[in-house]
N, C-alpha and C positions, 0 to 999 in steps of 0.2 A: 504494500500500500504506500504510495506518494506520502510524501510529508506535508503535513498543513504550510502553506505561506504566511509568514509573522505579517499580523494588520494592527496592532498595536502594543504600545512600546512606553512601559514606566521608566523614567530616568530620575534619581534623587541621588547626587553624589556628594561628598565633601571633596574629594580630590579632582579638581577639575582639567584634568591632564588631557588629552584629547577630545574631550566630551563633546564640543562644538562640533569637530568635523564627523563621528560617529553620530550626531545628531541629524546633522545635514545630510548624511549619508544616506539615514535611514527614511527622511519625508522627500525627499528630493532624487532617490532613483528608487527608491522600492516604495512609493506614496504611503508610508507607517503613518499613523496616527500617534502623535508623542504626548502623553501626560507627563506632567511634572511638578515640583516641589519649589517654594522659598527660590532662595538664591540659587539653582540652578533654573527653574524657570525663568528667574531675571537673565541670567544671562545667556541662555536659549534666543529669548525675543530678542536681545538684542544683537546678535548676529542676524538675527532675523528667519530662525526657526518657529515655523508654527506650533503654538502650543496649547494643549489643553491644560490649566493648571489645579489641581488636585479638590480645590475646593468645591470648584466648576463641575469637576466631575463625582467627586461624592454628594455635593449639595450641603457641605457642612465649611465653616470655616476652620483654617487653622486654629485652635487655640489652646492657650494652657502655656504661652511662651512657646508656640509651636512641638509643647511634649506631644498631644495631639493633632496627627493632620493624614494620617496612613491608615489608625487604625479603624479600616472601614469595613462593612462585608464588600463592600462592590469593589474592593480591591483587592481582597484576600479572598472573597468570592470567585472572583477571577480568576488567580492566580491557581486555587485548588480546585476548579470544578476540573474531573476528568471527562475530555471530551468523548470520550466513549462509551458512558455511561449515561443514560436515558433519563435515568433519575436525578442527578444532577446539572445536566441541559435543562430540564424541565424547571426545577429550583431555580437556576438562574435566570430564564424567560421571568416568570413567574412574579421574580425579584427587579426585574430591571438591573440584573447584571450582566454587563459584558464580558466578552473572554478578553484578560490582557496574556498575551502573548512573548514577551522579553520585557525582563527585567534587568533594567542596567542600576544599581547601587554599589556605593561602599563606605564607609560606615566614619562615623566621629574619631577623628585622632586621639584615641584614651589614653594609648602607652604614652605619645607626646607629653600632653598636658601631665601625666602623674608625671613624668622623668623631671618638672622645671620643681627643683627645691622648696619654692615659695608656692607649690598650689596648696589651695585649702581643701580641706574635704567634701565642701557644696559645692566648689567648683569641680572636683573631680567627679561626682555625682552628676552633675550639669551634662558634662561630656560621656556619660554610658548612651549609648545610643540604644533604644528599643522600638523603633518603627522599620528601619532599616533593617537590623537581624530577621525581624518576622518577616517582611517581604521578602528577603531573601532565603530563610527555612521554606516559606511555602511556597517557594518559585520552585527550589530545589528541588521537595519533594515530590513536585509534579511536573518534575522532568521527563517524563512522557509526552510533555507537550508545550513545557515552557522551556523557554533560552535563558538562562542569569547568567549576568556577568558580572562578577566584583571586583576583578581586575583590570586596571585600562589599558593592560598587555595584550586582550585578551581580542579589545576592537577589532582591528586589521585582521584576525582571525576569523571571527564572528560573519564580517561583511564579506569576506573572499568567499564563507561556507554558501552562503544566502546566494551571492554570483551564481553559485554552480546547483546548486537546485533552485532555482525559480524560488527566492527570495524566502526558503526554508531553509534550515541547521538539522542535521544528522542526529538520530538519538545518543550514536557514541558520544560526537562530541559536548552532548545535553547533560549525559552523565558525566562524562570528566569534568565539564563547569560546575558540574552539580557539585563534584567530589572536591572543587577546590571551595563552593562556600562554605562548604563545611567542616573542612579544617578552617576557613577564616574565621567561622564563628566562632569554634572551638578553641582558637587561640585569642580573641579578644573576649569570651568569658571568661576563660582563663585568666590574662591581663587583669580584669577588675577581680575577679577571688584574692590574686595573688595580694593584689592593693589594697581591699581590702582586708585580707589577712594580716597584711605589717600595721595598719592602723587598729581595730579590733583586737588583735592576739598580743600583740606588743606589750600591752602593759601585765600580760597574764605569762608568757612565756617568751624565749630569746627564739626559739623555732617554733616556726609552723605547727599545725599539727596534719595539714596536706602540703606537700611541697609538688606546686607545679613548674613543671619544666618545660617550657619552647624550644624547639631547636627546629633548622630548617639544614637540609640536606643539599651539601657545597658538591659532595661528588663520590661516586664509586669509588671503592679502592680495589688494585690490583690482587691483593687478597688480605686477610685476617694476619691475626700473630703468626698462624702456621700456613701453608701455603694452599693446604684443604677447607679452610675457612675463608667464607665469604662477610666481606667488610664493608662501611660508606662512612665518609666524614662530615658531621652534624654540627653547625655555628649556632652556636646561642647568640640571641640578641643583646645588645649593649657590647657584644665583643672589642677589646681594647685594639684600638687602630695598626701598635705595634707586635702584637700575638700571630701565632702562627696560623689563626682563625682568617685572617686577612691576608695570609701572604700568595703570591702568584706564582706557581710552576715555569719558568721560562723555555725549560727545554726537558728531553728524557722522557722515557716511558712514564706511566701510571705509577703513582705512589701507592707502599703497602703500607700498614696499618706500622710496620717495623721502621719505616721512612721515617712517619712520620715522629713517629718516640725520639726518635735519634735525630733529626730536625729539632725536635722541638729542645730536646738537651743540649744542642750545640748553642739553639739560640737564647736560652735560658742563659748559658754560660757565658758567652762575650758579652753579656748586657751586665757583667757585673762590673766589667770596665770602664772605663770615660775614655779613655783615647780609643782609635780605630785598632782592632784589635783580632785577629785569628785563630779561631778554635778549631783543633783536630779531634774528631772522635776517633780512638783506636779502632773501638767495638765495633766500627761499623764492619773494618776489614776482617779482624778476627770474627765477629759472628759470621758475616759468609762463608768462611774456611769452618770450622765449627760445622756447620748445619752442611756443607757441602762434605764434611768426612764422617757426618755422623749419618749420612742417606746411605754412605759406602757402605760404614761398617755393619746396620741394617741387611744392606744387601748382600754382603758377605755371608753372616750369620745365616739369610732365609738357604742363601746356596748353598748351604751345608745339609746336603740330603736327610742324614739322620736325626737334623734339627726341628723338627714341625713348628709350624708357625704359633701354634699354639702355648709352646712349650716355651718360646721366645716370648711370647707376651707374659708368661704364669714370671717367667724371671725378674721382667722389668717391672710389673707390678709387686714382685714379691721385694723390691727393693726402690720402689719409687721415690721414698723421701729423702732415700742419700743421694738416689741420681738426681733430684735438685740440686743439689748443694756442687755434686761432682759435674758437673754440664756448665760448672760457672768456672772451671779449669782448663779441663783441654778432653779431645776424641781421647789420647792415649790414654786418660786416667781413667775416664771410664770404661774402656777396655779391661786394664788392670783390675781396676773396683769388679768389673764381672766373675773375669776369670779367676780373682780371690776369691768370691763368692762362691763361684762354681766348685772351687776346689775343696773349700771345706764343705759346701752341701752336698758334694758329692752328684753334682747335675747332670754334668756333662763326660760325656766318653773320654778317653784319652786320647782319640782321635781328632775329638770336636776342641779339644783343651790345643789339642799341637797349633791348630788350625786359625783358632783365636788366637794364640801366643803368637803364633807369624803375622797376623795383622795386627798386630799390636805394638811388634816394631816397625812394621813398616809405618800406620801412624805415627809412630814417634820421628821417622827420619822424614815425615814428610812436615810434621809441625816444627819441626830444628832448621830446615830448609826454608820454611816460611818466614821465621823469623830473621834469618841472618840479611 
């Protein structure tokens, strides 16, 4: 089944970053019908975007200091009737509601306003937005048939979909806008608990008693600690401008999760100095050598036929917590550490015992050779 053609389009933003030309896009080659809000329908008209403004169309005025001016049924009406459903077309005839079609919102700068030292607590109250989230939850949820956008990255995408089916948007792409208002929302309720919780809890305890966390995902990584784990690296908000949170790859592969520890040590370290200054991480070279003789000696041990894989793992479990300690020295010691083991537990054949003792030196002359 064909996708419906968007015929009419709520825009109520605080961020007014493309919003004129996504306006004009939308009455001027696809004939949308645009309702609007306050100060974005002022500045609509005054590019000279036709506009219905919100009053006009629910019949009510703004008021309350504009707390009320959204919450309508013939907007939320709108936005939830599923068009597929008999009984809900009929509700809305019935009602004198229209179907809105795309919802373009994004919501009051809250984390701003808490971050300036001097807000008070009514002003930060002021700036929780609640007309905007709800259009935007019940856009989302009737993404079956509505478009939201709450990002103005998101324009230029939006209008190129509509190009290419006769002035409709694809369900995939319905759901994925769907799935970013709802991390939006989910992070700016979050924002006011969090604020609220230092105001609130403060004077009862020095922590929380929920700690929420934001983070937003900078990028894959090449792998986890170990090379069979998969990894991504997460920036919290407020990140210090000079932190590893910020800095740029300029060249080389994908950073591992291993990069970035040892990045971030080195850069911890030169910053204890004032002059311009050079740090060498040893670890970095010796962990590769390390992790590159300890896959051998692995693969050594499985090629030892009378060895079962099974019986190699019953060892390194049965000695896990010294080979912590022995894995912060060298391949040979932990060879040695086995083969002492073996010898008074009696593990391994005299054969399996020859056989580890010969790579045992040879690790040694290959981490002697390393060194010099």
């Amino acid at each position: 089944m064909a996708e419906a053609p968007i015929k009419r389009a709520l825009i109520s933003v605080t961020d007014k970053t493309g919003i004129v030309e996504f306006a004009q896009t939308l009455t001027k080659e696809f004939g949308i019908e645009v309702i609007s809000t306050g100060g974005t329908a002022k500045i609509l008209e005054e590019a000279g975007v036709p506009v219905v403004p919100i009053e006009s169309y629910t019949g009510f005025p703004e008021m309350m200091d504009g707390r009320v001016k959204t919450l309508h049924p013939r907007v939320h009406g709108g936005l939830l009737c599923r068009r597929d459903n008999p009984g809900h077309v009929a509700d809305a005839e019935n009602n004198g509601i229209g179907m809105i079609d795309l919802v373009c919102v994004n919501l009051y700068e809250f984390e701003k306003t808490v971050a300036d030292p001097s807000v008070t607590l009514e002003n930060a109250i002021e700036h929780i937005d609640i007309g905007g989230p709800s259009m935007l939850r019940s856009a989302a949820k009737n993404n079956d048939f509505v478009t939201v956008v709450v990002d103005p990255a998101d324009y230029g995408r939006v209008l190129d979909e509509m190009r290419a089916h006769d002035g409709a948007t694809t369900r995939a792409s319905r759901q994925q806008l769907a799935l970013k208002v709802f991390k939006t929302t989910a992070a700016y309720d979050g924002a006011i608990a969090a604020y609220l919780s230092g105001v609130v809890e403060a004077e009862r305890s020095t922590f929380p008693e929920t700690l929420l966390v934001k983070a937003t995902k900078e990028q894959d990584l090449r792998y986890g600690e170990n090379p069979q784990q998969s990894a991504a690296f997460y920036k919290m908000p407020g990140a210090p401008a000079h932190s590893l949170a910020n800095a740029q790859q300029l060249q080389g592969k994908p950073l591992s999760y291993n990069n970035l520890l040892d990045t971030d040590a080195a850069w911890a370290a030169v910053r204890e100095f004032d002059d311009p200054s050079v740090i060498i991480l040893r670890i970095l070279v010796d962990l590769l050598r390390r992790k590159m003789l300890l896959r051998h000696t692995i693969e050594h041990l499985l090629a030892i036929q009378s060895l079962r894989l099974v019986e190699l793992l019953q060892l390194i479990e049965r000695f896990r917590w010294s080979l912590l300690s022995t894995l912060q020295t060298s391949i040979s010691s932990l060879l040695r550490f086995l083969l002492h083991q073996a010898l008074q537990k009696r593990l391994l054949s005299a054969c399996q015992r020859e056989q580890i003792f010969a790579y045992w030196l040879r690790a040694e002359s290959i981490e002697a050779a390393s060194l010099r």
